[in-house]
N, C-alpha and C positions, 0 to 999 in steps of 0.2 A: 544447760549442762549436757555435755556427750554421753552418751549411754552404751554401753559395753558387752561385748559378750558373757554370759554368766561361767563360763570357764568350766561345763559340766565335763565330764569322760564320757560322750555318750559311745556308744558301741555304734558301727557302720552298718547301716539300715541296707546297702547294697552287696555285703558281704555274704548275705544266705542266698541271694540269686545264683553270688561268682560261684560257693561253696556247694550252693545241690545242681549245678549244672546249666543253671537259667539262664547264666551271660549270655548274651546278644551282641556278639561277634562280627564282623564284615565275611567269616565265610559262612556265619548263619546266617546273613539276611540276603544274599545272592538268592535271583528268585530261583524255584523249580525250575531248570530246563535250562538252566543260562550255560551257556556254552563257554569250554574250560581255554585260558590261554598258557600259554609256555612258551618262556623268552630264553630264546638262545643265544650264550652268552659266550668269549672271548675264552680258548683255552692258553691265550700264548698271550703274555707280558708287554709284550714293545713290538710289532710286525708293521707294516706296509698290507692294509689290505687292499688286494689286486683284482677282489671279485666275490660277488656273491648268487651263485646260480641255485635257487627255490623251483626250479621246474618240476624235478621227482616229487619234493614235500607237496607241491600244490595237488597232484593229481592222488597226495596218498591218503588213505582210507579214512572218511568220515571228515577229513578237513575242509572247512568255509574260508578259511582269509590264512594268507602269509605277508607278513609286512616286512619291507629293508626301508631305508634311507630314501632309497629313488622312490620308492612309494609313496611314504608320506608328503617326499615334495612335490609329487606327480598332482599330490589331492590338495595341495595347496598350503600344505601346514608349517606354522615357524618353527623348525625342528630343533630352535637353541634354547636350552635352559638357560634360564638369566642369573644372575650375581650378584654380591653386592661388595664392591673394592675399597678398598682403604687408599690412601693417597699416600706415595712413599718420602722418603725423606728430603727428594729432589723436587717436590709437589708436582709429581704426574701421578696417573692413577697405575693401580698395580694391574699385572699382565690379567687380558678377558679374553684367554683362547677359546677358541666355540668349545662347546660341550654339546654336543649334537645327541637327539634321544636314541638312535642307533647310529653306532659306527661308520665314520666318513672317513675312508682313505689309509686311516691308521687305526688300530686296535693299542690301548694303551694300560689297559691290566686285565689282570683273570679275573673273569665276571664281566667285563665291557657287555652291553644289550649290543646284538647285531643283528635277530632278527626275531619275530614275534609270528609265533603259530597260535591259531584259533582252530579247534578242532571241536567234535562233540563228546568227548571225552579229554580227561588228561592224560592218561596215557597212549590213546590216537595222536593227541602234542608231540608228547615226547616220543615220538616213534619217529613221527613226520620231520620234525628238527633232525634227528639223526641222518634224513636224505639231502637235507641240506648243505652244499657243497663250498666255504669259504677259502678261499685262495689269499692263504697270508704267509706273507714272505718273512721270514724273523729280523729282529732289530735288537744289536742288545739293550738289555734290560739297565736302568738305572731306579737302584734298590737303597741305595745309600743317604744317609739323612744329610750330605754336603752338596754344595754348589759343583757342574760338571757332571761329564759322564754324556751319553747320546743321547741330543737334543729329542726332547718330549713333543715340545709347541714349537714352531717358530717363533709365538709372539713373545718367548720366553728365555733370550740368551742364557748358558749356564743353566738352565732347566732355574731359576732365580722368577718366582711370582712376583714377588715384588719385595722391595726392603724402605722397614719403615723405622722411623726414631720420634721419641714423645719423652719431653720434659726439656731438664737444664746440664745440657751437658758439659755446658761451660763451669758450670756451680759446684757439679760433681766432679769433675779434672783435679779442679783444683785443692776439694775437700778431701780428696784423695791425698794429692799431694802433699797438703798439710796433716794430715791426722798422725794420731797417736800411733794407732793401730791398725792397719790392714788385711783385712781375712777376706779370703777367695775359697769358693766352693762349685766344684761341676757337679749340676744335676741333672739327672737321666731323667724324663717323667714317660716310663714307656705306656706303647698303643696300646689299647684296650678295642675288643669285639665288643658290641651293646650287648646283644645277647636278650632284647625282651621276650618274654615269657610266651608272647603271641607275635609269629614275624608279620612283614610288612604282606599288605593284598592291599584288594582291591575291586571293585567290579562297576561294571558301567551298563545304563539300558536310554535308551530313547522312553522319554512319559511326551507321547506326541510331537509336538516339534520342538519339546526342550531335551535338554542331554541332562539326566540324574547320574554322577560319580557319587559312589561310596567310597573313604581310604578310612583307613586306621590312625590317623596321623594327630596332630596335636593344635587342630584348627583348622574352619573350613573355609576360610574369608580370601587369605593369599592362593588358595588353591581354585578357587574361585577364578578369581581375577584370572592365574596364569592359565587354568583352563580355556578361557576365553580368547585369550591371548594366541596360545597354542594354536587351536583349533578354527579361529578366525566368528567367533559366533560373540555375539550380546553378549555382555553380560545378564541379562534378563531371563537370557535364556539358556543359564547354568546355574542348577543346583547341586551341593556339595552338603554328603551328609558324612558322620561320626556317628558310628552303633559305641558298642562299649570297649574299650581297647585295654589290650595288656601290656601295659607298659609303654613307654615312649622313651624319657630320658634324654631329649633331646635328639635323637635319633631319627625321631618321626617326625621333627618339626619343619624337616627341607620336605620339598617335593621333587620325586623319583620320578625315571622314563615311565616306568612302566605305568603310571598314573595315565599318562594322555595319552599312550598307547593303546590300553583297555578300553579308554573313552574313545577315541577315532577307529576304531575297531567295530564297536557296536555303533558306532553311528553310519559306519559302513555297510554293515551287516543289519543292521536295523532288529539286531537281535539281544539280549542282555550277554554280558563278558565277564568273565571273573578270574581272577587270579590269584593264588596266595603261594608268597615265597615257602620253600623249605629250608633245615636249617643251616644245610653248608651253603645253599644259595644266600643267605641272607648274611653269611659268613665273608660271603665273595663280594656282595653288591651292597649292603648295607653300608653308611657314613660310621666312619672308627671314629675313638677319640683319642686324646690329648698325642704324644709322640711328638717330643718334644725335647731339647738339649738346650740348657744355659747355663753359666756361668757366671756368677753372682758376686759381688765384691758390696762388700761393706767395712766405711772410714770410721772409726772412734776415736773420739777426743782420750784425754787422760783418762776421765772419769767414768770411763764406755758408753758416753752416751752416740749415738750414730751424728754423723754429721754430712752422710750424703750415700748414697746407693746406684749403684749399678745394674746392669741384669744385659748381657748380650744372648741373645739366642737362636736358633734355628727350629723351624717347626715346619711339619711334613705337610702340604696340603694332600698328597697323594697326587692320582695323576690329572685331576679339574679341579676349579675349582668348585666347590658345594657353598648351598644359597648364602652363607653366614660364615665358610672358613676363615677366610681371611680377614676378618676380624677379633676372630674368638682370641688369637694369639698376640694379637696387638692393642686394638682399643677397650677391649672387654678386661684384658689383662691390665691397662693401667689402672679401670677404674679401684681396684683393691693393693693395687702394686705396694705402698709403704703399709700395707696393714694395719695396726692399731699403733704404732708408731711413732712416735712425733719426729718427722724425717725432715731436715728443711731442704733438701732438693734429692731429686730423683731423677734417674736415663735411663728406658728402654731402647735396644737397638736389636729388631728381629728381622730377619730376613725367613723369607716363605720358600721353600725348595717344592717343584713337582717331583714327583718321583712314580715308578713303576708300579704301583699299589693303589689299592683303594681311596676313594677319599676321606678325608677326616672332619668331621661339623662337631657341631656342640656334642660334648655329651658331658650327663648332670653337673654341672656348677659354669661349663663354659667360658673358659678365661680366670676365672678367676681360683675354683679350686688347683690350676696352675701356678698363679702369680703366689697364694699362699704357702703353699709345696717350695718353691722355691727361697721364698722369706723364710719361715719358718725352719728348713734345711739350715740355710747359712744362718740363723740368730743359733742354733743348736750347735753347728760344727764351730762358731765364734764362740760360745761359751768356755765349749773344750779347750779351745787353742788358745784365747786368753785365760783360760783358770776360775774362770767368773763363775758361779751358780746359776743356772738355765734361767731359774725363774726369778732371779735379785736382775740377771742385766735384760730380761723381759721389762719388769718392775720398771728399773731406772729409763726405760725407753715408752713407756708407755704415755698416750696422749693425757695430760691431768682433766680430771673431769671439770675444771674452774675455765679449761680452756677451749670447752663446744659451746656455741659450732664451731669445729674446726673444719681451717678447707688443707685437705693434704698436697703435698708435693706434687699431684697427678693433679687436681684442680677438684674431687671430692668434696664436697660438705657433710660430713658425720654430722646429725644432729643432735647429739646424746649417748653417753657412753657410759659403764661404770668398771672399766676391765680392770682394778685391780682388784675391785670386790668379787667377780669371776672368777681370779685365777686362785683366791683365797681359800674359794668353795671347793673348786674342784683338787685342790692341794688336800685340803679337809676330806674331801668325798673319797678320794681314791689312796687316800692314806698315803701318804711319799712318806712318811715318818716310819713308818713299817715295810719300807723297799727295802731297806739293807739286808734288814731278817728274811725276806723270801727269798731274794738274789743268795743267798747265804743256803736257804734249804734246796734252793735249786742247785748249787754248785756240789751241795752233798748228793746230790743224785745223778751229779758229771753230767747236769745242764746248762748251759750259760744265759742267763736272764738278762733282761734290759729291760730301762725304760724311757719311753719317749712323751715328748708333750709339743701339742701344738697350739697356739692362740691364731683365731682364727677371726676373719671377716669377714662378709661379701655383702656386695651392692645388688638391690634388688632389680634386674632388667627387664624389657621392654615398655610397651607405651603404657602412659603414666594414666591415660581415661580409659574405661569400659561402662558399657550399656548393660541397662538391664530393664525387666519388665515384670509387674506382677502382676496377673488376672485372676481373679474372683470368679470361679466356673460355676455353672449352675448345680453342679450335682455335689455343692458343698468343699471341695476343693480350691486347695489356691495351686496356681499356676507361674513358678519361679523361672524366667529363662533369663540363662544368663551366657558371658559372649565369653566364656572361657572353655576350657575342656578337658575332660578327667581322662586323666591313662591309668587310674587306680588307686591316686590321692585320697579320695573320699569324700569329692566334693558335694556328692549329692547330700552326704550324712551335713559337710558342715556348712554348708548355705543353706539349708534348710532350718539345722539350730541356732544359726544367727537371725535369720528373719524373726523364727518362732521366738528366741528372745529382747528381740526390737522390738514387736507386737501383740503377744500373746497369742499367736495363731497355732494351734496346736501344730507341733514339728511333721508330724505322723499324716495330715491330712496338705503337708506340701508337697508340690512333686516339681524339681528340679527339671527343667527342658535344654538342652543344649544341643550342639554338634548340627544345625538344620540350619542353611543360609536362608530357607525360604521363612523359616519361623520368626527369627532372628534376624534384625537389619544390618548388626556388622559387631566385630568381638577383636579384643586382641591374641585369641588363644591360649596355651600354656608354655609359658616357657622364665626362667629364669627368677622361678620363686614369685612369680609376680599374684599368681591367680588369685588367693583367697585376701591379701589386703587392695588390690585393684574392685575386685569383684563386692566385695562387702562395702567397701566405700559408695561404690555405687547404690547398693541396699539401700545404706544408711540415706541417701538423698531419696530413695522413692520412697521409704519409710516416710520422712517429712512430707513430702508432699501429700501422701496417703492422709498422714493424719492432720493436715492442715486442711484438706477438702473435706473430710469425715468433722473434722470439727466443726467447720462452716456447714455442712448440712444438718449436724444435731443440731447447733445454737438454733438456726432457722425452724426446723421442726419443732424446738420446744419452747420459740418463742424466747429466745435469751441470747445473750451477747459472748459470741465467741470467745472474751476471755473467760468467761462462764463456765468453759467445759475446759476441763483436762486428762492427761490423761496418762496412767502412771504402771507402764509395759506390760498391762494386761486388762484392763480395762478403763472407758471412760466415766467421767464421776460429771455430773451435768449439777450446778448450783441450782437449789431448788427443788431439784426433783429425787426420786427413790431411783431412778433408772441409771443402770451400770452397767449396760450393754460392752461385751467386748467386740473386739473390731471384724470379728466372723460375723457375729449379732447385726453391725452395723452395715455392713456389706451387703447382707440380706434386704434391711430395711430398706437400704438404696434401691435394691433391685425391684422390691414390692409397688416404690414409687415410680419406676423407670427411668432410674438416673442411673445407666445403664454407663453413663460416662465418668461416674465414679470407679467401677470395678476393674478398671486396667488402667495402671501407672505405666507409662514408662520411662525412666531418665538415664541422664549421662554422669558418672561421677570422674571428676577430675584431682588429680593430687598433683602439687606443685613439685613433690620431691619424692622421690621412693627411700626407703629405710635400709637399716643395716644393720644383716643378723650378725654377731658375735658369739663366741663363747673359746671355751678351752679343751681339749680332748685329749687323753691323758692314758696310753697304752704303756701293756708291760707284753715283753714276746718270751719264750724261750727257745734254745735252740740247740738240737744235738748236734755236737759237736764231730759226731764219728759217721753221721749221713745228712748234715748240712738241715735236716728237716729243719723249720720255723714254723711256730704256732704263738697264733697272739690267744695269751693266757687270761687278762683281765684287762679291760678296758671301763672308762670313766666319762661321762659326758657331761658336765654343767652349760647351759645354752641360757642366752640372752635375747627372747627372740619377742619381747616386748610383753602385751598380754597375749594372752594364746583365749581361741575360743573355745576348743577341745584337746586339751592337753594330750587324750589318749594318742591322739589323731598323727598331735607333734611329735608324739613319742616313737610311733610310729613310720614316721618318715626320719626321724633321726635314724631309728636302726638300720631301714634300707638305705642310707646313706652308706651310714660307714661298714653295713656289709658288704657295697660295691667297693667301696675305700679298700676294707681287709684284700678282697678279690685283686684287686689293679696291685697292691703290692706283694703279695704273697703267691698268686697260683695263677693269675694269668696270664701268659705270654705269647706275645705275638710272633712267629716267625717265619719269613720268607726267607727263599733261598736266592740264589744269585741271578734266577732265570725270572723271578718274579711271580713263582708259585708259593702260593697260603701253605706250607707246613701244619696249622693247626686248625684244619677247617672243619672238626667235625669235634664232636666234646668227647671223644676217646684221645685227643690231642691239646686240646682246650680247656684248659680245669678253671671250671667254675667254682666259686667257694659251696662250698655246702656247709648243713651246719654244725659241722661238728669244725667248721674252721673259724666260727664266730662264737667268741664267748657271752657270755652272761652282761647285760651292758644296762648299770644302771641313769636314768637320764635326770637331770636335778634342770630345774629352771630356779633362774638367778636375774627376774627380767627390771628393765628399764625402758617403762613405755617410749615406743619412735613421736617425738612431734610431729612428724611430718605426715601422719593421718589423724583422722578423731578415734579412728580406734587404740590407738600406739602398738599397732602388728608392726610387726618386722619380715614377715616372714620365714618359713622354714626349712622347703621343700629340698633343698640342696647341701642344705649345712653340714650334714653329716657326714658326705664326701668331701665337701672342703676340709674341714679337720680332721680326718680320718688318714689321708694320704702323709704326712709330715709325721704324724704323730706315731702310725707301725715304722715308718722308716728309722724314723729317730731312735725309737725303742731297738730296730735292727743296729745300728751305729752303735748303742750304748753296751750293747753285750757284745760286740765282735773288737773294740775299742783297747780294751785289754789284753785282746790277742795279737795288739799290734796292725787291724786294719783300719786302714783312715781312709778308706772312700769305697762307700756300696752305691749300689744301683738296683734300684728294682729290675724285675718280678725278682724276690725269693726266693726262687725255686730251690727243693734239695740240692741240687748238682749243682746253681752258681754259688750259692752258700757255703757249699763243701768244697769249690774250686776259690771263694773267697782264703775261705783257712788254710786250703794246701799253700796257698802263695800266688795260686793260678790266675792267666786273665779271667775274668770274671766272664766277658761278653762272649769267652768259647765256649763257653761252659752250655752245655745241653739246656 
């Protein structure tokens, strides 16, 4: 029988470090004396560059190294960041313009790397960049999220990356053509800054004839690799470490110039290098997320049940592509595309625009808090337009639980579902019986209320194995390394209390090891909910093997037959004897004998299929009607996210889900002007939520173990933002619905809200 996490709320054992200042940072572990870099970057949008003259910079004060483009390739380095393309609807692959780590020929947004100063100070950098002389001719700028405008690439007619289609668009034509009822809905999902709490760095030193990188990022294994790559060296002989990071978010999961930069830098200089962004640099160079337009059609029979779905869309790559964008909007987006559903055909049709701006990668949920935004928009504006009850033509469309596994219209296999008993909870939890009466006090105080609900899904991504290793140290400790990597989850707190509940090993005397290629032989990182059901799975198989050698060494020491002893998550019971050694006890014993070859495990844990978090999220906003303000009032979260091993943990990442959620719809907004300069690149422009723009948010679990582990996780880490985005929007639709508006668009801001009511276009609006 599988054995479970005990589902405590422990408190995060890494939290008093972050909290009295102890974190351990990439720009604390730069060593003393490491010399500072500063990357000089692109102030003009779209140019022709015609020249880069570094003579002054070199000769100015305190400065060791100036790098361009002719540099790097002078020293032999492959200066292309690599990709990864989808295949478009014609089955070629989508456009692979070089992405060069400084600037060749052309400059194609503000922030572009064009040249890299190494000085002994950072402000000796920045002095010496400002002698640097770039000769860039202007090009105009194309800012616009359509096909057209001045070509960006060559390899890219119509500035068009690629255009791709996935499913049955024969099946959907038709479904269309026959149904009862047809509803169409444009949605905006505008760009989003990351904005982590710690920007992106870096720092690089020669340890003899190997190259040690330090980054911030969300994994050291592909960084690894491309290091190598880059720089033309072994693998053998690159190491890539993670100190402790603020935040990621998908954000930090690509790999940026300024990585190999730093590295070929100190390997030139044979000195250590460091660099860390500040924040309107990180504003300018950092990967955005979503920024996105589609258009959503969904057929119903008489009965409103769906009989087939649409989705055309257009999504900004910005102006390269970055390691995973072209995907995030295509193949990541089907895997959720009919949601909880029962759709029997589905068609995606996106095509990928470059444009004069940043580029865009994951950021938290990656594809798929997209694909839901957009389902859950149209199932809400279809309620309205047919008359139906939000949550009766929810009900009537949902997969029946006699019917998993189901495989969805995208080719999905959900293994397990209970979504009407979710939507029941969170009806209950957030009280919908008692909207009319608040919508009612709020009208008496000349507010206009609403409320919105969204049912949500996501598929958990990346690779389906990870490694892990436990060692038995001699100074009484055990030794947890594991091939994932925290940006502030809390992994250390809950792979630690999963072990300690596998084995009895007190939690307190584990110490979590990550983020070190040399430690650890290879990890899939973090990214896409995957960490703690990949990572525990793995547990779970060194766990058995742990206790199948431990077992095989008491039976033999006490002279009795293996099935003889057992052993029940905290200690062994040996037939026969009074000894009830727990597995610390037994650890010891091995070592006393010199069985030195029991005290480190290491295995590979595989899962055939990753899980699928679900739940329902259930806002209410209000809005003054006389300054457009919106404030989300009360919010509701019921989650299905299987067993949880520490609830506190889950509860936890739910909130900063849909605080980011709240943010991307209400206060964030992205704006370039025509020439291809950031407008909001500094947070006196940039409104991040703060908290007094996140309410009180209680979180209920409503789970249904996932088969598709022995734990039944599902995952968490992203939830929050998935159903957080549809669910303020909707709530925005439902109070402005009465005034006669039938189409919003995020961000919220006072002014578009207040150019909503006047009558105004909304997109002029400040």
């Amino acid at each position: 029988m599988e054995k479970f996490g005990k589902s405590q709320p422990v408190t995060r054992v890494e939290d008093v470090r972050f909290l009295t200042g102890h974190g351990n940072y990439v720009d604390d572990v730069a060593p003393e004396g490491a010399l500072h870099a500063f990357v000089m970057r692109s102030t003009v949008a779209h140019g022709r560059l015609e020249g880069i003259d570094a003579t002054e910079a070199r000769a100015a004060p305190g400065v060791h190294l100036v790098l361009t483009l002719a540099d790097l390739e002078a020293a032999g380095l492959d200066v292309h960041l690599d990709t990864d393309l989808v295949t478009n609807i014609d089955s070629t692959e989508g456009a692979d313009p070089e992405r060069p780590l400084l600037a060749r020929d052309k400059v194609r947004f503000v922030g572009e790397p064009t040249a890299l100063v190494v000085a002994e100070t950072l402000l000796q950098a920045k002095d010496a960049a400002e002698l640097i002389e770039a000769d860039i001719a202007d090009l105009p700028a194309h800012v616009r999220l359509a096909a057209g405008g001045e070509q960006i690439h060559a390899e890219a007619p119509d500035n068009k990356a690629f255009e791709y289609g996935f499913g049955d668009r024969d099946a959907v034509d038709a479904a269309i053509e026959a149904a009862a009822h047809v509803v169409r809905l444009k949605v905006e999902d505008n760009r989003v800054i990351v904005n982590s709490m710690e920007p992106r760095g870096c720092f690089a030193e020669t340890q003899g004839n190997r190259l040690h990188v330090a980054v911030n990022g969300q994994g050291v294994w592909e960084t690894k690799k491309r290091l190598a790559r880059v720089l033309g060296l072994d693998k053998d002989d690159v190491r890539v470490t993670t100190p402790d990071v603020g935040g990621g978010f998908g954000m930090k999961g690509a790999d940026y110039p300024e990585t190999f930069l730093v590295a070929h830098a100190a390997r030139t200089l044979g000195k250590p290098v460091r660099w860390m962004s500040d924040r309107t640099e990180a504003m300018l160079s950092d990967n955005a997320g979503r920024d996105l337009v589609s258009v959503a059609t969904l057929a119903f029979d008489a009965d409103y049940r769906i009989t087939g779905y649409q989705v055309e869309s257009l999504c900004n790559l910005g102006a390269y592509n970055s390691g995973y964008a072209q995907f995030i909007q295509t193949e990541l987006f089907t895997k959720v595309m009919p949601g909880t559903y029962d759709i029997p055909c589905a068609w995606l049709h996106c095509e990928g625009i470059f444009t004069n701006t940043t580029q865009t990668d994951a950021y938290r949920g990656a594809g798929r808090p997209e694909a839901i935004f957009v389902l859950e928009r149209a199932m809400d504006n279809a309620a309205r337009v047919l008359g139906v009850d939000a949550l009766d033509l929810r009900r009537r469309n949902f997969i029946a639980p006699d019917k998993f596994p189901y495989k969805t219209a995208t080719g999905m296999t959900y293994d397990i579902g209970a979504f009407d008993n979710v939507l029941t909870r969170a009806e209950a939890e957030a009280d919908l019986a008692g909207f009319a009466a608040r919508r009612a006090e709020s009208e008496k105080r000349g507010q206009l209320r609403g409320l919105g609900i969204c049912y949500y899904i996501e598929s958990i991504l990346g690779q389906k194995h990870e490694d892990v290793k436990v060692a038995f140290e001699q100074d009484g400790t055990v030794s947890l390394y594991v091939g994932t990597q925290s940006a502030g989850q809390g992994h250390e707190t809950v792979y630690a209390q999963f072990l300690a509940d596998q084995t009895g090993l007190p939690a307190e005397r584990i110490n979590v090891v990550q983020g070190d290629s040399d430690r650890i032989r290879r990890g899939g990182g973090t990214g896409g909910s995957r960490s703690v059901t990949t990572q525990t799975n793995a547990t779970l198989v060194a766990v058995r093997t742990m206790l199948d050698s431990f077992t095989a060494f008491l039976a033999e020491e006490e002279g009795v037959a293996p099935a003889d002893v057992s052993f029940d998550d905290e200690r062994f019971r040996i037939g026969g004897s009074n000894l009830t050694p727990t597995m610390m006890e037994v650890a010891e014993m091995a070592r006393d004998k010199g069985r030195e070859d029991l005290l480190t495990v290491a295995e590979t844990g595989r899962l055939q299929q990753m899980s699928f978090p679900n739940g329902c999220h259930v806002a209410e906003v209000e809005i003054d009607p006389e300054t457009g303000e919106t404030r989300c009032v009360k919010y509701t979260v019921v989650d299905d996210f299987g067993n949880l091993i520490n609830p506190m943990l889950a509860e936890g990442q739910v909130h900063g889900g849909v605080a980011q959620g709240i943010g991307q719809i209400l206060t964030e907004r992205v704006v370039y002007d025509s020439e291809g300069q950031l407008l909001t690149a500094t947070f006196m422009d940039y409104a991040m939520p703060r908290a007094e723009d996140v309410p009180f948010m209680p979180f209920h679990s409503e789970p249904t173990p996932s088969l598709n582990n022995p734990m039944g996780m599902k995952g968490c880490g992203e939830a929050g933002t998935v159903g957080a985005l549809a669910a303020v929007t909707n709530a925005v639709q439902d109070a402005l619905w009465a005034r006669g508006v039938r189409e919003v668009q995020p961000p919220f801001t006072p002014q578009r809200v207040w150019a909503l009511l006047d009558g105004q276009d909304q997109s002029a609006a400040a």
